[in-house]
C-alpha positions in Angstrom: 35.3 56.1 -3.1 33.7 53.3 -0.9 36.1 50.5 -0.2 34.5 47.1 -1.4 34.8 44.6 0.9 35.7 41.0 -0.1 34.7 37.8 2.1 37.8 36.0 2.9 38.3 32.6 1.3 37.6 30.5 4.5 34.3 32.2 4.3 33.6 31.9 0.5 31.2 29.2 0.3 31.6 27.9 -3.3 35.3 27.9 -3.2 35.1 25.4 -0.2 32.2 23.3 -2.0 34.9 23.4 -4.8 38.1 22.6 -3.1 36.0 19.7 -1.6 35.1 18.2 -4.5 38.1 18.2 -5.9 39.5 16.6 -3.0 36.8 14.0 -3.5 38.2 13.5 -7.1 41.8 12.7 -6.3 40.7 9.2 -5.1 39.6 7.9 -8.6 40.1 4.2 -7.8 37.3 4.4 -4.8 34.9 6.7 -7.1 36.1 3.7 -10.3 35.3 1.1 -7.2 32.1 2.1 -6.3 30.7 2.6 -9.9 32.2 -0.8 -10.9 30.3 -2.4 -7.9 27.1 -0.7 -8.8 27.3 -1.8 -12.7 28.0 -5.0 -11.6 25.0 -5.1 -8.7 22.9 -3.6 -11.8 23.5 -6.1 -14.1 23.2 -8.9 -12.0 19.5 -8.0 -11.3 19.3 -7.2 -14.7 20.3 -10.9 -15.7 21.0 -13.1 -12.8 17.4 -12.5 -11.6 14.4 -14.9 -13.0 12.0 -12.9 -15.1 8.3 -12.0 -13.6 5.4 -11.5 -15.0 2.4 -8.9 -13.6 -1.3 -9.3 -14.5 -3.8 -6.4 -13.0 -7.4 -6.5 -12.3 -10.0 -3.2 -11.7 -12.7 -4.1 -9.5 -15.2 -1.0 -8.9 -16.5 -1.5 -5.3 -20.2 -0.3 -4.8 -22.7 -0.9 -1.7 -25.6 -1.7 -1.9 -29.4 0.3 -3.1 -32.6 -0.1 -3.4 -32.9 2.1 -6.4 -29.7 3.4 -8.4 -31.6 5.0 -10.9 -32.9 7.3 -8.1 -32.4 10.8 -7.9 -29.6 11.8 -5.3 -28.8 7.7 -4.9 -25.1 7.0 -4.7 -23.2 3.8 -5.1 -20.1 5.2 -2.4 -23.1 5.2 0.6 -20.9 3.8 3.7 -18.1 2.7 1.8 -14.6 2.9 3.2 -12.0 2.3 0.7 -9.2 1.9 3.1 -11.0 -0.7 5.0 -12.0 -2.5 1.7 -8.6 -2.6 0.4 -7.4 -4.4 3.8 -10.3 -6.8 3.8 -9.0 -7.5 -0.5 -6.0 -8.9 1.2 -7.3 -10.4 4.0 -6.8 -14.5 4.6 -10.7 -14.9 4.2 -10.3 -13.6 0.3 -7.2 -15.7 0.5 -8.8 -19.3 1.1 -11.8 -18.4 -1.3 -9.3 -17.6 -3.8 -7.4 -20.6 -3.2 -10.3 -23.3 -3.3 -11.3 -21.8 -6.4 -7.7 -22.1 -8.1 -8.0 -26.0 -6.6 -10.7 -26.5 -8.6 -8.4 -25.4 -11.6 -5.2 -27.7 -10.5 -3.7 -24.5 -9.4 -2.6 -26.1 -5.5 -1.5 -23.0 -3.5 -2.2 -22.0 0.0 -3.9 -18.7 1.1 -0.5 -17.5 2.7 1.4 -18.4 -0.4 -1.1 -17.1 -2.5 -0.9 -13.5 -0.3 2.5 -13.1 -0.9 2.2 -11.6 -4.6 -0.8 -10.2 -4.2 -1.4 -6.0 -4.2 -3.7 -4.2 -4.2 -3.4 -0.7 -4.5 -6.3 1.9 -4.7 -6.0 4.8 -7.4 -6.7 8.5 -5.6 -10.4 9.9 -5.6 -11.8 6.8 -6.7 -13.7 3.5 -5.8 -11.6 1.1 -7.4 -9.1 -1.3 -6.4 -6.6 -1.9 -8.7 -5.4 -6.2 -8.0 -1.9 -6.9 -8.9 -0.3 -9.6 -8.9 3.1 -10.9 -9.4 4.4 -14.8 -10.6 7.1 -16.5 -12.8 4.4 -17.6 -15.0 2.3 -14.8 -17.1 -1.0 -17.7 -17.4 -0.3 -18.1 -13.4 -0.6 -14.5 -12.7 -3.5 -13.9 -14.3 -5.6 -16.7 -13.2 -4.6 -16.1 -9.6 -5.2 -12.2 -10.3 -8.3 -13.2 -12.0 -9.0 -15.5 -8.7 -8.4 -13.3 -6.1 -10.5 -10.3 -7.6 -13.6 -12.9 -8.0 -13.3 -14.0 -4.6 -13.2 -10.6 -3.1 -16.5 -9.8 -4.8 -17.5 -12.8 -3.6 -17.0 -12.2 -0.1 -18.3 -8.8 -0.1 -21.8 -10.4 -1.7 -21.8 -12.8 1.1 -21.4 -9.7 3.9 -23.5 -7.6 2.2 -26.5 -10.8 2.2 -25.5 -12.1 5.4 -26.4 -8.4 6.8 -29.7 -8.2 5.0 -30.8 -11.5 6.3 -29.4 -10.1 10.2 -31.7 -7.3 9.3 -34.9 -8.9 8.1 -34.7 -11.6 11.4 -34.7 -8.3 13.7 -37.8 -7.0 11.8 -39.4 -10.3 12.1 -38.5 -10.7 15.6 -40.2 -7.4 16.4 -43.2 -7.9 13.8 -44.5 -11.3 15.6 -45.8 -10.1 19.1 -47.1 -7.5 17.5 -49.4 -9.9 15.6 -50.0 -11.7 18.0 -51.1 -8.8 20.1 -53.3 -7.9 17.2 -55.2 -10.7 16.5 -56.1 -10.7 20.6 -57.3 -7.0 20.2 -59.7 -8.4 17.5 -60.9 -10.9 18.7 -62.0 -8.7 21.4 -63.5 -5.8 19.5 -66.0 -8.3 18.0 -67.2 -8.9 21.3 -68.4 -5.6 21.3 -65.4 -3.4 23.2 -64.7 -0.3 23.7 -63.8 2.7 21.5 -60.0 2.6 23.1 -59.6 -1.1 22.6 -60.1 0.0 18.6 -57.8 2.7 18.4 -55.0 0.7 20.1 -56.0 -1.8 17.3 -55.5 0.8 15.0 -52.0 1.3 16.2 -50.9 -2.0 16.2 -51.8 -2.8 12.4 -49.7 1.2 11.4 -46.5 -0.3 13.1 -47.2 -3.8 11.9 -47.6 -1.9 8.4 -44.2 -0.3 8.5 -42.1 -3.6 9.6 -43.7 -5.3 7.0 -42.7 -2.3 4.5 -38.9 -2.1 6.0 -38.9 -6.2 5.3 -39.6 -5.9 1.7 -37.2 -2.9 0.9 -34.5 -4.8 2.6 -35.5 -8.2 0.3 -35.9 -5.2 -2.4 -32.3 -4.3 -2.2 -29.3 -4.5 -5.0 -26.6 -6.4 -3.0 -24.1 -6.1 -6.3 -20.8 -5.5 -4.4 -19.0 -4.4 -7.3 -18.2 -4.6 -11.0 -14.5 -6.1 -12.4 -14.0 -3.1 -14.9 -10.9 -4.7 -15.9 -10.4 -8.3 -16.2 -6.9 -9.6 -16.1 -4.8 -10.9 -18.7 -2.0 -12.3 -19.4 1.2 -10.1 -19.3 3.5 -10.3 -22.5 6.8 -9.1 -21.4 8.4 -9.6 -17.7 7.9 -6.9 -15.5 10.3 -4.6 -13.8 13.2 -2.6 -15.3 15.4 -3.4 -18.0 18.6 -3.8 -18.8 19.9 -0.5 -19.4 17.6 1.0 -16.7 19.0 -1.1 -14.4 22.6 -0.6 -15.4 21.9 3.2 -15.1 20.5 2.9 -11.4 23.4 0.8 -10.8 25.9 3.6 -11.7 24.9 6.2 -10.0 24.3 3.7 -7.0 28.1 3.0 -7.4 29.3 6.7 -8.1 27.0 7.6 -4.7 29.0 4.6 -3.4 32.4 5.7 -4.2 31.7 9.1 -3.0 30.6 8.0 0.5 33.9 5.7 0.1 36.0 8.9 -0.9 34.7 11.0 1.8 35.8 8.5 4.0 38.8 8.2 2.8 39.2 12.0 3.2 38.3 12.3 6.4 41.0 9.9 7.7 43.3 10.3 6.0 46.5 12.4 7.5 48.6 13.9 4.3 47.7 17.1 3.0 44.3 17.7 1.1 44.8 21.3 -0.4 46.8 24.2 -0.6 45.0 25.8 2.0 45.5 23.1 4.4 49.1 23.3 3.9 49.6 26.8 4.8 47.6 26.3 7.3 49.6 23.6 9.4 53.2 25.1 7.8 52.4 28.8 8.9 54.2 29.8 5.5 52.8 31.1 1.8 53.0 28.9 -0.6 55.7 29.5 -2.9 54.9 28.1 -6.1 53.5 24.8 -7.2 56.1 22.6 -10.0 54.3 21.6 -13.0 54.8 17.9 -14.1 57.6 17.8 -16.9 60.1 15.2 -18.9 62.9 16.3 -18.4 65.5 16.0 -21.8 67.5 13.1 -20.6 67.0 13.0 -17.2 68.6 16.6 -16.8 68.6 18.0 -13.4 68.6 21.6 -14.5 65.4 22.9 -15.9 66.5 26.7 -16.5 68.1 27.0 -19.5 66.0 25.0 -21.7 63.6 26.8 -24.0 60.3 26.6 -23.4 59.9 25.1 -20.5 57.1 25.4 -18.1 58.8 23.9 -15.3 62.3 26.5 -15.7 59.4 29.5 -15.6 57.6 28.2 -12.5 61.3 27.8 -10.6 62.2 31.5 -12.0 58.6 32.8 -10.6 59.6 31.4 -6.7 63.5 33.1 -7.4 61.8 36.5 -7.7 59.6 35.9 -5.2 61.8 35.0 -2.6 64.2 37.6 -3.7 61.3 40.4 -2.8 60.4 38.5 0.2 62.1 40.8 3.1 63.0 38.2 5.3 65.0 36.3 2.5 66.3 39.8 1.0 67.7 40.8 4.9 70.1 37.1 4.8 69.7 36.2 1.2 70.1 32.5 2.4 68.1 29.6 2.1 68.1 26.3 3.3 66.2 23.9 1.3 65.0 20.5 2.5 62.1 17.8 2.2 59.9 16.7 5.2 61.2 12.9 4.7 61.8 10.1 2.3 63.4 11.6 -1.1 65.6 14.5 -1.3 65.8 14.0 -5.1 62.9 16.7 -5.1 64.8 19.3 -3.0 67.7 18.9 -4.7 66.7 19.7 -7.9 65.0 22.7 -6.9 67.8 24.2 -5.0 70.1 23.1 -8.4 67.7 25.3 -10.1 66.9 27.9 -8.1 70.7 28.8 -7.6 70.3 28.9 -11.4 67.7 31.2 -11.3 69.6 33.8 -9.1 72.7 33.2 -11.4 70.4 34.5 -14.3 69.2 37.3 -12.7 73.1 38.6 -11.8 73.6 37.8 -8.5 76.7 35.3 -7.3 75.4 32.0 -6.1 76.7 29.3 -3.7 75.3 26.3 -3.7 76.3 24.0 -1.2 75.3 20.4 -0.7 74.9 19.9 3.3 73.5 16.0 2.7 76.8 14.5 3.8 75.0 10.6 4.2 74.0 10.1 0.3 75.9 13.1 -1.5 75.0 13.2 -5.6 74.5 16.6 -6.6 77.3 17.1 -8.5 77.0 13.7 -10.3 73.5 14.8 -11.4 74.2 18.0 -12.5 76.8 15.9 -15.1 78.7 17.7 -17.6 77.5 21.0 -16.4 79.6 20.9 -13.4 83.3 22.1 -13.6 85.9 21.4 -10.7 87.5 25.1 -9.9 90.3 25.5 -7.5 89.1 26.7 -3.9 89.3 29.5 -2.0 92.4 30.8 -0.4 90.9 30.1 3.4 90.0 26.4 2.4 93.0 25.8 1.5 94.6 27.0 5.3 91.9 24.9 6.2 93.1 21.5 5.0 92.1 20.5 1.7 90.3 16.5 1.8 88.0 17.5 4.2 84.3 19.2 3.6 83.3 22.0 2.6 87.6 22.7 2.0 87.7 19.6 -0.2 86.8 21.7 -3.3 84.2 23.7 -5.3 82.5 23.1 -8.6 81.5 25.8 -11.1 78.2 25.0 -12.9 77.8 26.6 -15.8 73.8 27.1 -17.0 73.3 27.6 -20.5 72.0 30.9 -21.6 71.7 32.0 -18.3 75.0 32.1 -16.3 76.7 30.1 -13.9 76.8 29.5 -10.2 79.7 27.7 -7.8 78.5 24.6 -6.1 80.1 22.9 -2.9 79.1 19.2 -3.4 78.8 17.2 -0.5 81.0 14.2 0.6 80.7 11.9 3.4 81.5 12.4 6.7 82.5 10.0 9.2 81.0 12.7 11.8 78.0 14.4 9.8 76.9 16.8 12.8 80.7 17.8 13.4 81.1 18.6 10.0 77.9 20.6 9.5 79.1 22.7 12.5 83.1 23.1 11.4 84.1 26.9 11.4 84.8 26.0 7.6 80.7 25.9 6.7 80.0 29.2 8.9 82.5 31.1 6.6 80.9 29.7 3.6 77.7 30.7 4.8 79.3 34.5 5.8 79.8 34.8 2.0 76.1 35.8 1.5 76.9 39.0 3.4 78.8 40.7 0.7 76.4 42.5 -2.0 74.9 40.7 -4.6 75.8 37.2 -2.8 73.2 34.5 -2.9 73.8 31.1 -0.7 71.7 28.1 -1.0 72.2 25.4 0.7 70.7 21.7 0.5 70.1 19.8 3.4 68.7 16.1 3.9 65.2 15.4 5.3 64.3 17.5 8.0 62.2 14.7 9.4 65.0 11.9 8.9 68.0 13.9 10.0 68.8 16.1 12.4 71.5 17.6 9.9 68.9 20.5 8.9 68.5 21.3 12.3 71.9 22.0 12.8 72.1 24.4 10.1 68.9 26.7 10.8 71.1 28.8 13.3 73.5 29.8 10.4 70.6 29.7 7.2 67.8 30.9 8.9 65.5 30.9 5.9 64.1 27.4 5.0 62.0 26.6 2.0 60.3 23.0 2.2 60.3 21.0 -1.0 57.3 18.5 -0.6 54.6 16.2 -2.5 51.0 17.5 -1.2 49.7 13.5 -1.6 52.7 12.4 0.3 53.2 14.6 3.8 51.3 14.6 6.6 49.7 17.5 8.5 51.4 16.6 11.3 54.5 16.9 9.4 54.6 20.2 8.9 53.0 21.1 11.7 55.8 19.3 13.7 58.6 21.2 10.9 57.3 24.4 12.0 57.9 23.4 15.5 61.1 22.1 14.9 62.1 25.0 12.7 60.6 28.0 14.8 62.6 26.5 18.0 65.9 26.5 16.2 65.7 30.3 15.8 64.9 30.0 11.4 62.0 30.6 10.0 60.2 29.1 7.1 59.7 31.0 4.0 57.0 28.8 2.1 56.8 25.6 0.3 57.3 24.2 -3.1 55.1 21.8 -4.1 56.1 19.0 -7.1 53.5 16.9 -8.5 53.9 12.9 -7.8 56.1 10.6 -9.6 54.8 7.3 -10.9 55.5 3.7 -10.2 58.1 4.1 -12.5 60.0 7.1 -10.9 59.8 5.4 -7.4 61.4 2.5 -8.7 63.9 4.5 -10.6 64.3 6.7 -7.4 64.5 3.7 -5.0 67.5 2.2 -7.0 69.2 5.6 -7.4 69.3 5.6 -3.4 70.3 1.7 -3.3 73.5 3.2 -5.6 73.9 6.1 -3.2 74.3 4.2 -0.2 76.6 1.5 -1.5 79.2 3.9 -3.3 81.6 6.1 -1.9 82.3 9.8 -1.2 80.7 12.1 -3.9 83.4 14.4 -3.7 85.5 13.6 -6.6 85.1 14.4 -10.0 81.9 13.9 -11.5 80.1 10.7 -13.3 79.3 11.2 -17.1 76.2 12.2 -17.6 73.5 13.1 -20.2 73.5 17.5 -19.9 70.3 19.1 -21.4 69.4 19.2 -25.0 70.8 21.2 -27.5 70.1 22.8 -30.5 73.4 23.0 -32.3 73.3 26.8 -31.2 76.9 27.3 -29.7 75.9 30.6 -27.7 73.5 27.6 -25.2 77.1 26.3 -23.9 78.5 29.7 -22.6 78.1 31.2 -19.8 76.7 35.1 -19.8 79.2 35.7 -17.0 82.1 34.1 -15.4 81.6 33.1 -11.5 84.7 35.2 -9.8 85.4 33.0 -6.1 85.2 35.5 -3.4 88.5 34.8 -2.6 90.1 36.7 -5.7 88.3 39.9 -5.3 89.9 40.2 -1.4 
């Protein structure tokens, strides 16, 4: 069978046209801009502009014949349209225009007069079609009216005024020869010679034919043209209307705000698709988070029914647990470029809640030692447990020894979590002995460790964690990080010996959110250690069904089973 080749999506013309337009789209308040500029632009012409009024004469331009009822005789003999319609606007036609308006009370100068004047000649035709333009429908049709007149008038006046240039050459010529004439008869009545005769002969044959050429040229029609169309007085104002206008003006303003958005696309730094991202991470894209209400602010989507958002986490579980780099450590490290960590924490809460459901034993450990609130956020889910038999050799009060909390997912399982406290030495703590034990646990079969790490752009506390969790998934809002975020997280990552795995996009939170989020963090930062027992807090939703609060399994510590 022939193998069918597919061109690669860099390559595939209308998925690029497509993936630019709807990067175009995600600036709506330039493309809203631009149309609102051009409705209002439209509608200011529309009614801010003072109405005008266009009356149009036809004037059929002929030269002239001696006899148009002749066979073969045309009235377009030597006529150049082009040059006729520059001599129609010409300042001579102007002035005789004028000082036949002044004659009506109609004072205007020739230039003035020029200025709404045009004239316009329709294709394979002698005509030339006057237009022109005023406030006033009576004004623009007299002037209109005016203007065509005087045009015909001057052309009359050429037309004559070369006839009469004519005739004086003829009659210049026609006199010696007279004269000439009458001295060749006087002498052939003195009895002359044969040769005086025939040159007298001569003389009166030419004589003959200037006289001849004098009367056709007095003979001739000089009727420069005919005003087929006399103008009258426009009715309505001119130009477009109202809704015309208003339609020009919107897609003016939509052409407007899509200049404006490509601009705004070209400079501007955060991330403008998927394929962009992968590009300057060097890692797949591991899912993308649908946008979901969560039931009372719950931190854990798995577990309730029906949710997109629990499917979409479940989708990048079994992804990264085929993925052979995650499969050979099974730990991940999961962080956000910067800003927020709310993001990344909920996805590691409920990704350790997807492995949990699909049997494995999960550690969770919270690693963000400067504003620690998992466990508080997890609420009623979360159940202190006593620790392991090494933490306690280590010293209990002191992180990750302090204690461990089993969170129990409904329907679905349960997984231990090690919440963070703070640390009067972050970097010391992140590198005890005590945290490269914890993360030795996911070498035992069926172990799972996630941990949760602050910013990796903020902190170096991610950094110093990559050695020991060499996976690293990055949590991150496409219309918030940079290109030269990841770009500079890949660096970061790739020199600390991890690699990362992919990234998990979640769609942008409101004006709302931020705020909520902002004063979350303002708590954060001015309460204390996050180690103790938890704050009461809202769990999911439930149904009354009792089987939602147990756990399928019980989490057994590693400890026991040694």
């Amino acid at each position: 069978m022939t193998p069918q080749h597919r061109a690669p999506d860099d390559q595939d013309e209308p998925a690029l046209l497509r993936d630019q337009f709807r990067q175009l789209l995600r600036y709506r308040s330039l493309l809203a801009t631009g149309v609102v500029i051009g409705l209002l632009g439209g509608g200011y012409l529309a009614l801010g502009g003072e109405d005008t009024y266009t009356a149009t004469g036809e004037v059929l331009v002929r030269s002239a014949i001696s006899d148009p009822f002749a066979a073969g005789a045309t009235a377009d003999k030597g006529i150049n349209i082009g040059s006729e319609r520059q001599t129609a606007v010409s300042d001579t036609v102007g002035t005789l225009a004028a000082g036949t308006l002044l004659k009506a009370g109609d004072d205007v100068t020739a230039q003035k007069l020029l200025t709404g004047l045009q004239v316009t000649n329709p294709p394979n035709t002698l005509t030339l079609r006057f237009s022109y333009t005023a406030t006033d429908p009576e004004q623009a049709r007299a002037r209109a009216e005016a203007l065509a007149g005087a045009y015909l008038t001057h052309r009359r006046a050429r037309t004559e005024e070369s006839i009469q240039n004519m005739s004086d050459g003829y009659r210049a010529q026609l006199k010696p020869l007279e004269e000439k004439r009458d001295l060749l008869e006087e002498q052939a009545g003195a009895g002359s010679a044969e040769d005086v005769t025939s040159a007298r002969a001569n003389i009166i044959v030419a004589i003959s034919e200037l006289s001849r050429k004098i009367s056709e040229l007095k003979a001739l029609d000089t009727t420069p043209g005919y005003l087929n169309k006399k103008p009258v007085a426009p009715t309505s104002p001119t130009g477009p209307g109202l809704l015309l206008l208003l339609g020009l003006g919107g897609v003016v303003g939509l052409a407007l705000g899509l200049l404006l958005s490509w601009v705004r696309l070209v400079f501007d730094p955060a991330v403008r698709s998927p394929r962009e991202l992968v590009h300057s991470l060097g890692a797949p894209l591991l899912g993308t988070l649908p946008r979901e209400r969560t039931a009372n602010g719950a931190l854990l989507a798995i577990g309730r029914s029906g949710s997109r958002l629990a499917e979409e986490y479940r989708a990048v579980a079994f992804r990264l647990a085929y993925d052979p780099d995650f499969a050979a450590s099974r730990r991940l490290l999961v962080t956000a470029p910067r800003g927020d960590n709310a993001a990344a924490a909920a996805a590691a809460a409920n990704l350790a809640a997807a492995f949990a459901e699909m049997g494995r034993d999960v550690l969770l450990v919270e690693a963000d030692l400067r504003t620690p609130s998992l466990a508080r956020d997890l609420g009623r889910a979360a159940h202190e447990v006593r620790p392991p038999r090494w933490a306690a050799e280590e010293g209990e009060g002191t992180w990750p020894a302090a204690g461990r909390t089993n969170v129990d997912v409904p329907g679905s399982g349960a997984f231990a979590l090690i919440p963070g406290t703070t640390a009067d030495n972050v970097p010391r703590a992140l590198t005890s002995p005590p945290v490269g034990r914890i993360v030795a646990e996911a070498d035992r079969p069926g172990n799972v460790v996630i941990v949760l790490a602050p910013p990796v752009l903020s902190y170096a506390d991610a950094v110093a964690l990559v050695d020991r969790v060499e996976g690293v998934m990055i949590v991150c809002d496409p219309r918030e990080v940079h290109r030269s975020d990841l770009e500079r997280i890949r660096e970061i990552i790739g020199a600390s010996g991890g690699s990362v795995l992919g990234a998990l996009l979640h769609p942008s939170r409101g004006r709302l959110r931020r705020a909520e989020r902002r004063a979350t963090a303002t708590r954060r930062s001015g309460g204390k250690g996050g180690g103790g027992t938890p704050a009461e807090a809202d769990g999911p939703e439930l149904t009354g069904d009792p089987t939602e609060t147990l756990g399928l399994r019980t989490f057994t510590q590693p400890a026991a089973r040694r």
